[in-house]
N, C-alpha and C positions, 0 to 999 in steps of 0.2 A: 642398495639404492631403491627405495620400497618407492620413490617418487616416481620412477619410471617404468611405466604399464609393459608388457609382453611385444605388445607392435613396435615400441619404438625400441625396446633392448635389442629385435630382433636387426630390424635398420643398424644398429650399432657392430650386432656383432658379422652380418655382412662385411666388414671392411676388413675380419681377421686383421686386427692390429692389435697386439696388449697394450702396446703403449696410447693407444687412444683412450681405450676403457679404463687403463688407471689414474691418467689426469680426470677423465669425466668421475669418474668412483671419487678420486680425493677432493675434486672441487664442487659436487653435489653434494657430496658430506659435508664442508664444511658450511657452504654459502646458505643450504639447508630450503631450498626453492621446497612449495606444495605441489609445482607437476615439472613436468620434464620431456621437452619434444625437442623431437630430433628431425628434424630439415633434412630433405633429399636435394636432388636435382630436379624433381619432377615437380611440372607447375603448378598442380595444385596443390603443394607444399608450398611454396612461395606466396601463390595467391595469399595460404592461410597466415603469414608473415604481417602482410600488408594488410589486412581486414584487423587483425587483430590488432595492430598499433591503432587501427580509428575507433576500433570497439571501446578501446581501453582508455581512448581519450589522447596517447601521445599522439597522436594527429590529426585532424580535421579536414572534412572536405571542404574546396573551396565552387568556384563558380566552371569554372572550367574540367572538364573530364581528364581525371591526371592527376588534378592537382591538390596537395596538401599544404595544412600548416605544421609547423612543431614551434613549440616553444622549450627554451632554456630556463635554470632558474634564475630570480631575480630579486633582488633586495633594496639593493640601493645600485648608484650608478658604478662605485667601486667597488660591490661585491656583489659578485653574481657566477653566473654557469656559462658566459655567452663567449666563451675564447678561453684560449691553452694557457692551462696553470701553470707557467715557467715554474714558479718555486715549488709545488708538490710533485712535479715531473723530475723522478731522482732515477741516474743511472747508480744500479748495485755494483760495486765490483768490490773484490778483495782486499782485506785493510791493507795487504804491501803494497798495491797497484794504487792506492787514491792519490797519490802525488803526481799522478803521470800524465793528469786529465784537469788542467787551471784552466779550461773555457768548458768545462762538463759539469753540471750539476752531480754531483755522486753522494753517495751513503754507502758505507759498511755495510758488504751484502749479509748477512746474518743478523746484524741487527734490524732494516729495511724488511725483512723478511719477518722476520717477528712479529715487527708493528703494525706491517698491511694483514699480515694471517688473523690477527688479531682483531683489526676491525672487519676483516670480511666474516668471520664469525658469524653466521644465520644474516648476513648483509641480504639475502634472497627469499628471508620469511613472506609468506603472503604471498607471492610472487610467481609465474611462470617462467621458467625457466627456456630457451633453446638453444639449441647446439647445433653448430652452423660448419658447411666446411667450404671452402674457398679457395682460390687459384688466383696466387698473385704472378701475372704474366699470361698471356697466350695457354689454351690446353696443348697439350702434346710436344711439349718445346723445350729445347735444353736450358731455357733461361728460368724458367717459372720455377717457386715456391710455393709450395700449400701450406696452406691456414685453418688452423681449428679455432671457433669462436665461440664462445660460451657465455653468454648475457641474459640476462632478464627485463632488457630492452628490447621491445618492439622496433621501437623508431631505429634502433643501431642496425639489428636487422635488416630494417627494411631498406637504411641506406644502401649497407651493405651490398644488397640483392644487385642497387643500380651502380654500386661502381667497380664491384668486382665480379668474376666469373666463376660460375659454380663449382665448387671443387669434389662431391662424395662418391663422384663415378674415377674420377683422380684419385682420392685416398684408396679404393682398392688395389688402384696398380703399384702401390709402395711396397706393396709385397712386405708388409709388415715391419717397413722401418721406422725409424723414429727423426726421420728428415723433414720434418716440418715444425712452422714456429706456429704457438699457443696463445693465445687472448682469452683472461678470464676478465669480464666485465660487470659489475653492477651497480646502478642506479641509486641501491641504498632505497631509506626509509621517502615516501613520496609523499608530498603534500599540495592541496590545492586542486584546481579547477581550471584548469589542464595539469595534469598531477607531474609535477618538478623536484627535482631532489633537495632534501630540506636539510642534512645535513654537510653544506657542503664546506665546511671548516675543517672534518673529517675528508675532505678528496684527496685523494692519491692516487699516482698516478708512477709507477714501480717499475722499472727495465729491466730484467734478470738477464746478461747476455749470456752468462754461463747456464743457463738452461734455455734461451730461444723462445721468450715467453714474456708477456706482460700483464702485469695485476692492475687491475683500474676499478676503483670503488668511490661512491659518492656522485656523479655525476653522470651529463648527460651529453653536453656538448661531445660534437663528435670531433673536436680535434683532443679530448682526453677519453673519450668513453669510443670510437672506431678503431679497432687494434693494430687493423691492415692499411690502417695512412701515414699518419707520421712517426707511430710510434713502433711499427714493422719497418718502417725506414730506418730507422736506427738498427733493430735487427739485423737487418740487410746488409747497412756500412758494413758492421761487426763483422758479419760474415765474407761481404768481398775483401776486405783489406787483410782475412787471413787467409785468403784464397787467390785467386790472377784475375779476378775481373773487379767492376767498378759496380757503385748506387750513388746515383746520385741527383739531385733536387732539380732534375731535368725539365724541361717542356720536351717535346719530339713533334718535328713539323717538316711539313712537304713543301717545300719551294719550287714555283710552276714558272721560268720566267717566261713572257713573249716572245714568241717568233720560234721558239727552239723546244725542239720534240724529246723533252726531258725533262726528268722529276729530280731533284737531290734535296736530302736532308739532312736536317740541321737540329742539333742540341741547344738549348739554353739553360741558364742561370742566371736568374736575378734576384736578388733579396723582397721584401714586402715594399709597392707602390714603386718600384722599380722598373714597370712596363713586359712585364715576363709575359701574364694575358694578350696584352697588345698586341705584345710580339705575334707568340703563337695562334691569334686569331687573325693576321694582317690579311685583308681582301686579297681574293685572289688565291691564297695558299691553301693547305689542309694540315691539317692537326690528327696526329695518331695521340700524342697525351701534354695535359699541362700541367702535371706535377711532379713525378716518381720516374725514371728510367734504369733499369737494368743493363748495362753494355757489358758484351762478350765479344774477344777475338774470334773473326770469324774465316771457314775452309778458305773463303774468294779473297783472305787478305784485307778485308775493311775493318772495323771497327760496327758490329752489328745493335741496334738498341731495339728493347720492346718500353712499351705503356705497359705497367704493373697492373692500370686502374683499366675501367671500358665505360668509365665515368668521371664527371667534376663535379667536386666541392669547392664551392667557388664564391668568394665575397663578391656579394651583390651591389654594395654601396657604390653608386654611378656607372653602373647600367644601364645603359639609353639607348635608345632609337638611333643615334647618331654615332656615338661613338664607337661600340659595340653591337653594330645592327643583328648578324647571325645569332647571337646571343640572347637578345632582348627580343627577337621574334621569337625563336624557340620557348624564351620563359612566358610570352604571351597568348602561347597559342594551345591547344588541349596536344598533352602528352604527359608521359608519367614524370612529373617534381615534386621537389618537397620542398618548400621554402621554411627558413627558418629564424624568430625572432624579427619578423617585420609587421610592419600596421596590416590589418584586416577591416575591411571597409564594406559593407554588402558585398562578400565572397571575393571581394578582387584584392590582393596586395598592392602593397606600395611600400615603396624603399628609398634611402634617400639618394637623392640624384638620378632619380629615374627621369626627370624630365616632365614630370605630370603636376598637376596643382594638389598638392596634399592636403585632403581631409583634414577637417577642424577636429573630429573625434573617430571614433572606431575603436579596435581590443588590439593590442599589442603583448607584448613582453610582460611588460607593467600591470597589466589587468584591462579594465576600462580605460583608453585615454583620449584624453583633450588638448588641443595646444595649450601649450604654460603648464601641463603638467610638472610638480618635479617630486623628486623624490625625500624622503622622512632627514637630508642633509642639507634641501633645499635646492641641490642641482639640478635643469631643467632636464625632462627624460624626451627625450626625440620621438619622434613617429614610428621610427626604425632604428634597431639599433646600429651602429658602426662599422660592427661584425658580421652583421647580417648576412645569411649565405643561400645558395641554392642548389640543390643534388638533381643532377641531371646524367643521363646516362648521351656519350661522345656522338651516339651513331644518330642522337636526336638533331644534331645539327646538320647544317647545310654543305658545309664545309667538313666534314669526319673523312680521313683520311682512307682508303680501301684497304689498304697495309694496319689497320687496328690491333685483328688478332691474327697475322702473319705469323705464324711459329718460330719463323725463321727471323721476324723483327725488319728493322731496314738498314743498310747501311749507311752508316753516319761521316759524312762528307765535311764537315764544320758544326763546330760548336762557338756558341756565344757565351760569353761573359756580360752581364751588365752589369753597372751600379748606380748611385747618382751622387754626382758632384757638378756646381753649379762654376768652378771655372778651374779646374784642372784637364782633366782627359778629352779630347777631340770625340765626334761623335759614332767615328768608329775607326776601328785601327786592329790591322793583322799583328801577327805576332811572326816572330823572323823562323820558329820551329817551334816542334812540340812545347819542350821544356821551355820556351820562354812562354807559350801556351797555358802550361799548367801555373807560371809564376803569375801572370795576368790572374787567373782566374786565382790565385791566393792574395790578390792583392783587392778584390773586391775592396768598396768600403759604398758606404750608404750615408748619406747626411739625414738628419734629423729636420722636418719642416715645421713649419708653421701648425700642422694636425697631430702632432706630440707634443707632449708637457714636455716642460725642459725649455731649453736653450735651442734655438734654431740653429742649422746648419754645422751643429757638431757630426764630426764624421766615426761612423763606426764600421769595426773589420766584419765582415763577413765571407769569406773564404768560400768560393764554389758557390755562397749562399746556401751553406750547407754547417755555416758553426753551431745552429741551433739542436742541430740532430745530432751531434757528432762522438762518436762515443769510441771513438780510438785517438791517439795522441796522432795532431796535425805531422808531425815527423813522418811517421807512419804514412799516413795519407797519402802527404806528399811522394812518397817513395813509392809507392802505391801507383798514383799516377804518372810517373816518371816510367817506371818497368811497362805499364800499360800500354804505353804509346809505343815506346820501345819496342813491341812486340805485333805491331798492327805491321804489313808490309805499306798500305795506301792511310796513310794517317790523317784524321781530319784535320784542318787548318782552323785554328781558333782567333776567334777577334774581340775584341774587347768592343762596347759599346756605351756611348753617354748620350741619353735623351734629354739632361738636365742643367745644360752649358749654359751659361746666362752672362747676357753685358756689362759692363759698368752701373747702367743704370738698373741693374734688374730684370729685363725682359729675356725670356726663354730665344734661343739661337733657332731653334729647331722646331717645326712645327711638328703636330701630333700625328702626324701619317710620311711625316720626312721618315722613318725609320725602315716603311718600305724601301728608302731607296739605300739604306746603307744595310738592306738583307740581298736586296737583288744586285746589290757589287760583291758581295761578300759571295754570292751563290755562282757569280761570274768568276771571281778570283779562283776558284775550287776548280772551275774549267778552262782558265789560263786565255778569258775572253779580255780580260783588262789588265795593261800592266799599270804597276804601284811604284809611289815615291818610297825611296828608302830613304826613311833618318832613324836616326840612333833609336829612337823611341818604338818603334815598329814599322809596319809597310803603311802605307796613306793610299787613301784614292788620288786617281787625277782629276781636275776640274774638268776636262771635258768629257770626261766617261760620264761624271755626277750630273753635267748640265743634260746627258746627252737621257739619264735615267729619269731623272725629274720631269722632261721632255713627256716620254713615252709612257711611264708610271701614272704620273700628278699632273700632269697638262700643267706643270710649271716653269718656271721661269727661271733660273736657278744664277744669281749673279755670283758674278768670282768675287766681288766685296765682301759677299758673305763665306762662299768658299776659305777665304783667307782670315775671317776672322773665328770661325768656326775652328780650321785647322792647322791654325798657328799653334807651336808647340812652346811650352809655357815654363821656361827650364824651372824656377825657384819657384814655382809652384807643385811641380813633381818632385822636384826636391824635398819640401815638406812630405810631401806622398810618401817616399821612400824612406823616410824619418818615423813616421805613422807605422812604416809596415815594418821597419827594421825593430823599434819598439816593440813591439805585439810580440813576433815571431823569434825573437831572445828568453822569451818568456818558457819558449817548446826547446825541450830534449829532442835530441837526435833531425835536427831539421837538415836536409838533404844538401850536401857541397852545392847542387848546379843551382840553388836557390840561392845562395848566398853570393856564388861568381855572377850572377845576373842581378841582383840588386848593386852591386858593387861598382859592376860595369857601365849599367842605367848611370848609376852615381857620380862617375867618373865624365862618360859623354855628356851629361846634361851642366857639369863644372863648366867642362868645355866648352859648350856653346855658349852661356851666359858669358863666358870670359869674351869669348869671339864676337860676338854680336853685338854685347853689351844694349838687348832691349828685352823689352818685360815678356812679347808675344815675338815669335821666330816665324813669319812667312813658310807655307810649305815651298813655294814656289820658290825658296833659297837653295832648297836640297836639288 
């Protein structure tokens, strides 16, 4: 490896590991980088991370001390760098196994293998190379995994730095195993003025599970080009569902309620524009993470979870002052960001839905732009792209939970489910035990709005909000999470929740901070402060507990008119639901008995009621 000078081999060989030096040997030979630096823990290794991305041009400073820009590449409005390549994001597995996996993108891993070695061939000419090592979870904790990263990205790096914890005083203590997963990342050939990857028809984006490793070549975007976010999340699955514990596409949040000298917390899941953020940032609460969660059974008998990340990557589009205040202060204010793919205006961003009067011109994505800009297909290019994200590190905010890097993690008392549907599911609702716990949350689905192409309001499955990662057969999964629960003795209580319930005429049921009040029933049920209606469908709030939260939450008014039209239960409307889920999920091998006796069941009572009642919406207050 003639790239890499005496000082940094010697950094390397400090960690006595072979199996580090032979992935770095095999993948500097081939990627074929001119120098080669190797990252410590120590800060002025880091510093040199971050100076280098603005030397090199992947970032810019901005007006505020902290702050940078990055740009993705860009082409036209449907071809660009600016979000995850579903279709080059291929899981490898074995030609017998590709049948096992109809919701997984997969390739023939020998052939997949071929074709990315192939292009990454000298992918890293010209180029600096660094090798980064990383701790995904808490240091010193039985939940965490470490991560070796290897890019010729400045900016991946430098993200990196803010969302994950440093891992090269970590890979010493492996004592020379080979228990950690691998990121080889590169950027490819660069072109332009902020320099963006120019071939990105060539991007790929490769999962090897059977090696614990992913190849990522051509781009930049860090949901294909960051190893340790979503595409170690798949890793992860891989590896809890052959193991006793869970990964999965969590929030993790501290719920504080009034009057009472006590903190519990709470898991979520929601799919994309589903209110997962909202959630995890509700006034009042704290947030340990809003993306990735690791849960282990734990000595005290709960159900224990950490934040993988000690950072967010987080779309930025409708960020404001109002809706998102802790948020939008922090992005306003000097501390270390990187914004990414928004307008630049005299040093200050701007993105869309911020709330601010947007510049007639300034430098974005696109180059120079101007309103009416559009692109070489005629589509008009925005100020800001859609996508638009910002990397910020958790402890920057106001609200960052104390329990962050607890080793130990927190124990997890409820978990949420979200999804959106505009007139099936009530706006929040228990689930009668685990396994009907884990069916809610297989039963996700998400409708499609008005801000996707397509057909409005068709509904698609998302599972946990985790089918996009998922790289084991949902059977599996499910079985997975059934034994899990099974094995916690204080099991969290799961509830399913809908922010997206709408009238007859269209208008939303719920306002945009009503969702406090159906986390702080949900946080009281955990401690047996309120009791719940029982109907066939799951547990309900009561209207006076609701009137009594809305009261002391939201200084509101909370009528039972709405109460009752909010959580009337909608039999041939879940009907359809369970039509939807029973389709999909015929689709999967091996999917678990107590899944099928709980659709079946749902199936049976909601006959029942339609038959009984004979009306379209069922009063809670019948139960």
């Amino acid at each position: 490896m003639e790239s890499i000078d005496n000082t940094n081999l010697e950094k390397l060989k400090a960690l006595e590991n072979k199996y580090v030096l032979q992935i770095i040997h095999e993948f500097i030979s081939l990627c074929k980088p001119s120098k080669v630096t190797v990252i410590t823990d120590y800060q002025e290794d880091i510093d040199y991370v971050r100076n280098q991305a603005i030397k090199l041009g992947e970032e810019s400073r901005l007006n505020l001390k902290g702050h940078t820009i990055h740009y993705d590449g860009f082409f036209t409005m449907s071809n660009h760098d600016q979000a995850r390549d579903k279709g080059n994001t291929q899981v490898l597995v074995p030609r017998d196994e590709l049948d096992l996996y109809p919701w997984i993108n997969t390739m023939e891993r020998e052939s997949g293998l071929n074709e990315i070695l192939e292009i990454m061939d000298g992918c890293m000419e010209g180029h600096e190379c660094v090798i980064r090592f990383f701790c995904l979870g808490p240091k010193n904790s039985k939940f965490s995994i470490l991560a070796l990263q290897i890019t010729d990205s400045f900016y991946v790096a430098h993200s990196e730095d803010i969302l994950y914890r440093t891992g090269y005083e970590e890979f010493k203590k492996l004592n020379g195993s080979d228990e950690f997963f691998y990121f080889i990342h590169s950027s490819g050939e660069l072109i332009g003025d902020p320099p963006v990857t120019k071939n990105i028809e060539k991007r790929r984006v490769y999962i090897d599970l059977k090696e614990g490793r992913v190849l990522s070549v051509n781009n930049q975007y860090a949901g294909n080009s960051l190893g340790l976010k979503k595409l170690a999340l798949r890793l992860a699955i891989y590896k809890a569902n052959n193991e006793d514990w869970l990964t999965e596409h969590y929030f993790v949040m501290g719920v504080h309620p009034k009057g009472k000298n006590r903190s519990s917390f709470f898991c979520g899941a929601f799919p994309s524009a589903c209110g997962k953020t909202s959630t995890a940032m509700l006034p009042g609460q704290t947030i340990v993470g809003d993306d990735i969660a690791y849960l282990r059974v734990w000595d005290d008998g709960y159900a224990h979870s950490v934040n993988i990340e000690k950072g967010i990557f987080g779309i930025i589009k409708d960020v404001n002052a109002n809706d998102d205040p802790v948020i939008f202060a922090a992005l306003t204010s000097p501390r270390e960001t990187i914004f990414s793919n928004v307008l630049i205006k005299d040093g200050i961003p701007y993105w869309i839905g911020d709330g601010r009067p947007i510049p007639d011109v300034g430098f974005n994505f696109s180059g120079n732009w101007n309103k009416g800009k559009i692109d070489k297909n005629g589509r008009e290019i925005p100020h800001a792209h859609p996508n638009a994200r910002y990397t910020i590190g958790i402890e920057e905010l106001d609200n960052a939970d104390p329990n962050l890097h607890n080793p130990d993690g927190v124990p997890v008392n409820g978990i949420f489910y979200g999804g959106r549907d505009s007139d099936t599911m009530p706006p929040v609702l228990e689930s009668t035990d685990w396994e009907h716990g884990v069916f809610l949350g297989a039963s996700i689905e998400s409708e499609t709005t008005s801000a996707t192409l397509g057909a409005e309001g068709v509904r698609t499955q998302q599972p946990m909000a985790n089918l996009d990662f998922m790289v084991v057969p949902l059977g599996k999964y499910l079985r997975n999470h059934q034994k899990f629960g099974n094995q916690v003795e204080h099991c969290p209580k799961v509830f399913a929740t809908n922010y997206f319930l709408k009238n007859k005429e269209g208008r939303y049921l719920n306002g945009i901070l009503d969702k406090l009040c159906w986390v702080i029933w949900a946080e009281g049920r955990v401690h047996n402060d309120f009791e719940a209606i029982v109907t066939p469908l799951g547990y309900l709030p009561k209207f006076l507990d609701l009137k009594l939260i809305f009261k002391q939450y939201l200084n509101k008014e909370y009528r039972e008119e709405d109460y009752i039209e909010q959580f009337s239960i909608r039999p041939e409307k879940i009907l359809e639901k369970l039509d939807r889920i029973e389709a999909m999920y015929k689709k999967e091998k091996g999917v678990p008995e107590f899944f099928w006796n709980i659709l079946n069941t749902q199936r049976k009572n909601m006959i029942n009621l339609k038959n009984r009642y004979n009306k379209e919406n069922i009063s809670p207050l019948l139960f």
